[in-house]
LOTOR-465078 format. One record per residue (C-alpha): residue number from 0; x, y, z. Coordinates in steps of 0.25 Angstrom, whole numbers. Each point is the difference from the previous one (the first is absolute). Layout:
N
+-----+-------+-------+-------+
: num :     x :     y :     z :
+-----+-------+-------+-------+
: NUM :     X :     Y :     Z :
...
+-----+-------+-------+-------+
//
This chain:
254
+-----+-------+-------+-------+
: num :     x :     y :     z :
+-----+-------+-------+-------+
:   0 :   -70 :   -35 :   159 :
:   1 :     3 :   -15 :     4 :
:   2 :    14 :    -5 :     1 :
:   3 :    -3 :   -10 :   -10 :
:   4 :    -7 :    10 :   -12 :
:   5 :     2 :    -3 :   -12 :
:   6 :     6 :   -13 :     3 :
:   7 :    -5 :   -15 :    -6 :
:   8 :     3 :   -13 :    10 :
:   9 :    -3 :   -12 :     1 :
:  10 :    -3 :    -7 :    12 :
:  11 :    -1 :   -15 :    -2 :
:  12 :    -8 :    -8 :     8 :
:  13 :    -7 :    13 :     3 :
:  14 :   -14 :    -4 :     2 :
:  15 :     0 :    -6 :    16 :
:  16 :     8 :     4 :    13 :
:  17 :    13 :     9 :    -1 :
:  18 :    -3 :     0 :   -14 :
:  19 :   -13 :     6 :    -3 :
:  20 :     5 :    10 :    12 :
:  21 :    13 :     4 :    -8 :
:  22 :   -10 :     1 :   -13 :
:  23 :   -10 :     9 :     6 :
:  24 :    11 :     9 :     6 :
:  25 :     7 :     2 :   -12 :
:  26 :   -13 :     3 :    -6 :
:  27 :    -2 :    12 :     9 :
:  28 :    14 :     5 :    -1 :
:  29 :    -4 :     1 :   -17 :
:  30 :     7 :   -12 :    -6 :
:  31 :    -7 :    -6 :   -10 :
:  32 :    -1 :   -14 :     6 :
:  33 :     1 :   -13 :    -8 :
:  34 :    -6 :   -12 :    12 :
:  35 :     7 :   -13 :    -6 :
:  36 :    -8 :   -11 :     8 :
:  37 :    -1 :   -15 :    -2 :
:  38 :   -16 :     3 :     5 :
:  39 :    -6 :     7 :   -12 :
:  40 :   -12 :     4 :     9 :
:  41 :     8 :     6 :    11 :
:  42 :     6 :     8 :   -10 :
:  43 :   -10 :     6 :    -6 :
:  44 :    -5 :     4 :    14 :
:  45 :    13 :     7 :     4 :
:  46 :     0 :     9 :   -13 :
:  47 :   -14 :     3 :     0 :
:  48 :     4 :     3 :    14 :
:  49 :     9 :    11 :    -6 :
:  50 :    -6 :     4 :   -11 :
:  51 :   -13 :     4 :    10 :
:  52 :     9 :    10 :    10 :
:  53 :     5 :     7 :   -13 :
:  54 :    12 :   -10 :    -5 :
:  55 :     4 :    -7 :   -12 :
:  56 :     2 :   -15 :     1 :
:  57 :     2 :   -12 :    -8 :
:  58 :    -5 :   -14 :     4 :
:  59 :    10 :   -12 :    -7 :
:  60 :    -3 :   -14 :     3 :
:  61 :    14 :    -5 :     1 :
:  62 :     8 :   -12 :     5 :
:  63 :    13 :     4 :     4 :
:  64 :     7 :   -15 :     1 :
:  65 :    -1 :    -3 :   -15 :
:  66 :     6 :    10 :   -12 :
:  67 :   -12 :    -2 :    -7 :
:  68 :    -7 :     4 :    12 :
:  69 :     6 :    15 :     2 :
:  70 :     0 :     4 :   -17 :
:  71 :   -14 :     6 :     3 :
:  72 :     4 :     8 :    12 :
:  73 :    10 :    10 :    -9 :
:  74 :    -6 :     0 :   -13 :
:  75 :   -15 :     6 :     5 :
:  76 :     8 :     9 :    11 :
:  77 :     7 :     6 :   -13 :
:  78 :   -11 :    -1 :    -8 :
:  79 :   -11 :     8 :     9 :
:  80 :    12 :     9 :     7 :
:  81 :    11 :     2 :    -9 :
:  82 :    11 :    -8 :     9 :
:  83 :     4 :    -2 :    12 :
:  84 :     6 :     5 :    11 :
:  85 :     1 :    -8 :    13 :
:  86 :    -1 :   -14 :     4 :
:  87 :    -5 :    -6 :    13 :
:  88 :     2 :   -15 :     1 :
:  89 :    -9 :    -5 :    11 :
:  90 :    -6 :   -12 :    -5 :
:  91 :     5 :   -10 :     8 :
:  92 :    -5 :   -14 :     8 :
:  93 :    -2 :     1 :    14 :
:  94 :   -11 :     9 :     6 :
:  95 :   -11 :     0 :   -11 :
:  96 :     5 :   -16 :    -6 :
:  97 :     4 :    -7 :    14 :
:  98 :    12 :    -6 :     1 :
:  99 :     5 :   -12 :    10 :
: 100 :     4 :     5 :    13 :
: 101 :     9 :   -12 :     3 :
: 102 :    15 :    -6 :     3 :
: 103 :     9 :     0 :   -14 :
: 104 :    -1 :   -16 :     1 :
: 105 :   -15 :     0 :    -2 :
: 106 :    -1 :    12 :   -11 :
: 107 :    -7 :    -7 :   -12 :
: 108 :     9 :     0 :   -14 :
: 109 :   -11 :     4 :    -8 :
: 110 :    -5 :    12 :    10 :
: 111 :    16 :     3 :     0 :
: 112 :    -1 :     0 :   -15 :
: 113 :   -10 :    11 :     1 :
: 114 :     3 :     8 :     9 :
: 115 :    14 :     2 :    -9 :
: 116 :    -8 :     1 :   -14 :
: 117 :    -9 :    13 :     7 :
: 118 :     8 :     8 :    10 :
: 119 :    14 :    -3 :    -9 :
: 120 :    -2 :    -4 :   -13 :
: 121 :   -12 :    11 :    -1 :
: 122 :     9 :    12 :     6 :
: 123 :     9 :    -4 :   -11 :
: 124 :   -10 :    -1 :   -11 :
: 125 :    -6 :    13 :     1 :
: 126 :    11 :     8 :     2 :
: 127 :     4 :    -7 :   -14 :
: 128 :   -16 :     5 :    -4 :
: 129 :     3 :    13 :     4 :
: 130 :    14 :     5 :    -3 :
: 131 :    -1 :     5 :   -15 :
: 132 :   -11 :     9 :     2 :
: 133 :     8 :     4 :    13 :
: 134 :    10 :     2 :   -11 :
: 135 :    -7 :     8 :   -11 :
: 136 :    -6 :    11 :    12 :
: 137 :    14 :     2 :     5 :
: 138 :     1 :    -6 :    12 :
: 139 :   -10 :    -7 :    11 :
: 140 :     1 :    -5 :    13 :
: 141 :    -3 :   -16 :     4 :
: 142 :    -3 :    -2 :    16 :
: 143 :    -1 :   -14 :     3 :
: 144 :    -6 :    -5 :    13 :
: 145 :     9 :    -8 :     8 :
: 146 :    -2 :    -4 :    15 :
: 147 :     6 :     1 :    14 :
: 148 :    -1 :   -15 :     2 :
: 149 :    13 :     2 :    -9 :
: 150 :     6 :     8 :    11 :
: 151 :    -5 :    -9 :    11 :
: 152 :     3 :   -13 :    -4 :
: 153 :   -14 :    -5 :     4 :
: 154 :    -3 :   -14 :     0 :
: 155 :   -12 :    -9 :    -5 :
: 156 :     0 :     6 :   -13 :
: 157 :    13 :    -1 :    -7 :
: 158 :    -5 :     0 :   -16 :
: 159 :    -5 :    14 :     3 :
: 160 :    11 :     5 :     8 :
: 161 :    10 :    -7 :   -11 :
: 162 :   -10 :     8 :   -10 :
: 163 :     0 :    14 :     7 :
: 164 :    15 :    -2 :     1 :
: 165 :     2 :    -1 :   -16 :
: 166 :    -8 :    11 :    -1 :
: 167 :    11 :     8 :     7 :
: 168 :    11 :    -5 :    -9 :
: 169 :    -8 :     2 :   -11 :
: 170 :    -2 :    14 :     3 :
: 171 :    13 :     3 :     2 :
: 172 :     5 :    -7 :   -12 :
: 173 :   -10 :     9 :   -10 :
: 174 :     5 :    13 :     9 :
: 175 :    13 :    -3 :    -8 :
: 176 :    -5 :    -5 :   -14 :
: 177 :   -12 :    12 :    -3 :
: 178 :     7 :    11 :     8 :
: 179 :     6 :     4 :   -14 :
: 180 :   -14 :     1 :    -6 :
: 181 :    -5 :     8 :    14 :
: 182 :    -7 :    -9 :     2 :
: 183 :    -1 :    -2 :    18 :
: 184 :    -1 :   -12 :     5 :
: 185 :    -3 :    -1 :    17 :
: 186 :    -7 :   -10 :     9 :
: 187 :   -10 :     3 :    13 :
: 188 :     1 :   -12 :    10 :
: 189 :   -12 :     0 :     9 :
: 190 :    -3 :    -6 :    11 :
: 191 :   -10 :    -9 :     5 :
: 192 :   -13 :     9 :    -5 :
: 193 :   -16 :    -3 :     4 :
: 194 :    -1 :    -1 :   -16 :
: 195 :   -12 :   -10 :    -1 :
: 196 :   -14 :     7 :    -3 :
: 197 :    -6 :   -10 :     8 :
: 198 :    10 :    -6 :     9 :
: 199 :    -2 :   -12 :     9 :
: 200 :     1 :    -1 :    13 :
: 201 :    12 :    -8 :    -1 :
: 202 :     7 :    11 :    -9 :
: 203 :    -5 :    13 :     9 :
: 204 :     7 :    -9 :    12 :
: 205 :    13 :    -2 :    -8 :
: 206 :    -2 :    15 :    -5 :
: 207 :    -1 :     5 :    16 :
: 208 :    12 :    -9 :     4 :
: 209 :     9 :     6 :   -10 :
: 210 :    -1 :    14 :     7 :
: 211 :     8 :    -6 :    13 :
: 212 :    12 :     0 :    -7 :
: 213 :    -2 :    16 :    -7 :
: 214 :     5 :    14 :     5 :
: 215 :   -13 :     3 :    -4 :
: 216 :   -11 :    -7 :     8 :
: 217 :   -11 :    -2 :    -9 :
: 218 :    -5 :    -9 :   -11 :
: 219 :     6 :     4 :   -16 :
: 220 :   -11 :     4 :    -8 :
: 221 :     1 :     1 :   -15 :
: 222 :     0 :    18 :    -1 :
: 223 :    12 :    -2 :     9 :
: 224 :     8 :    -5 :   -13 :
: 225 :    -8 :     8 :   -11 :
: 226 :     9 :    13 :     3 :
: 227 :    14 :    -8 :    -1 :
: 228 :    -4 :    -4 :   -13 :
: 229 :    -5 :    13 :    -5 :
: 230 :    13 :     7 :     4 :
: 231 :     7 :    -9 :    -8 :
: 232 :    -7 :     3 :   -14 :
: 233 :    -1 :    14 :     2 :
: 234 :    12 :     9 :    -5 :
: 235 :     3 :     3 :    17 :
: 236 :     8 :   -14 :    -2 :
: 237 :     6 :     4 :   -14 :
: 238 :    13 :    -3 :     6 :
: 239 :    -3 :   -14 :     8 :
: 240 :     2 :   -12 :    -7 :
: 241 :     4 :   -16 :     4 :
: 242 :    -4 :     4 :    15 :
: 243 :   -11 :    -9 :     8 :
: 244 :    -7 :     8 :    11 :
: 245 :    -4 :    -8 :    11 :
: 246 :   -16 :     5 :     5 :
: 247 :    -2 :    -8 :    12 :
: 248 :    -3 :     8 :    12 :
: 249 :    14 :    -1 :     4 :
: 250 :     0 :   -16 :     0 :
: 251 :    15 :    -2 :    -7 :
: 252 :    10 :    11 :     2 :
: 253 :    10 :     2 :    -7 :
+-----+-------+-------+-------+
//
């Protein structure tokens, strides 16, 4: 038996990176998994990934920044699975869309805009997506993906970090409205993690140069955030909610 069985989650932006890790985790730990991904393709490869070692998955093109973009992702999850039961919101900008690594004075207003409308504005929307059918099973449990860089204050990109940092806030501030409905609602915060399926030689530089200031002394890879994530939808964190777990190889303590 998996620790997920029987179980339907969601893993938006689940078809690269930490993503497609946590989908085809959750997918050998028996969850039915619905990959939401703005890259159709990428998708489709990650469910059929699933369904070929024995899994049920779902591949949902879906664009988390716009409400009209996330109606899709609940209806066919509900549709082909009966409900919903966990939530992972990964989908963000900054490994897989690049982001300005640069002083808050030189931050373009539109890139700003939409870094907001994606790791914000999205988090926010499909929770809204997700929630009734949350409802109607009797409970569920949301895990947003926050980041360490909330924790460490680190510079040349303060859209992301501002971003990671509502993700915080709006955990906590869901903990208190859905708790009623038993519905969890907890956030991982990882750190700096090689999640790039062809990284540059730039990024595997800044990826090595990050493990200077862990307890841990090597590079972060996506499978060392999957478990954190999966303990959180499974019924071992039945009684955790409005938490953010920090798994960063010991980078911020606290």
């Amino acid at each position: 038996m998996g620790q997920l069985d029987g179980k339907i989650v969601v893993v938006t932006g689940g078809g690269h990176g930490i993503g497609r890790a946590y989908s085809e985790r959750f997918g050998r730990e028996g969850a039915r998994v619905v990959v939401a991904e703005l890259d159709e393709a990428a998708a489709r490869d990650v469910a059929d990934n699933i369904e070929r070692a024995g899994g049920e998955a779902l591949a949902v093109p879906t664009d988390v920044a716009s409400w009209k973009g996330v109606q899709a992702m609940p209806e066919r999850a509900v549709e082909r699975f009966g409900g919903i039961d966990g939530l992972v919101n990964n989908a963000a900008i900054f490994s897989t869309i690049p982001i300005a690594r640069v002083g808050f004075e030189q931050i373009d207003e539109g890139e700003w805009d939409r870094v907001m409308e994606v790791n914000v504005k999205g988090v926010w929307l499909c929770c809204r997506a997700v929630v009734p059918a949350m409802r109607r099973r009797g409970g569920g449990s949301i895990v947003n993906i926050a980041s360490g860089t909330v924790f460490n204050g680190t510079p040349t990109r303060v859209h992301y970090v501002a971003s990671k940092a509502a993700v915080v806030g709006i955990t906590r501030v869901l903990s208190r409205e859905l708790g009623g409905d038993n519905i969890r609602v907890n956030a991982i915060a990882p750190g700096n993690t090689l999640s790039e399926e062809n990284p540059s030689p730039e990024i595997l530089r800044m990826r090595e140069a990050a493990v200077a200031a862990r307890s841990l002394k090597r590079v972060q890879r996506p499978d060392d955030i999957v478990g954190s994530a999966l303990f959180m939808l499974s019924d071992d964190a039945a009684f955790i909610t409005g938490q953010t777990l920090l798994v960063d190889g010991g980078t911020a303590l606290h």
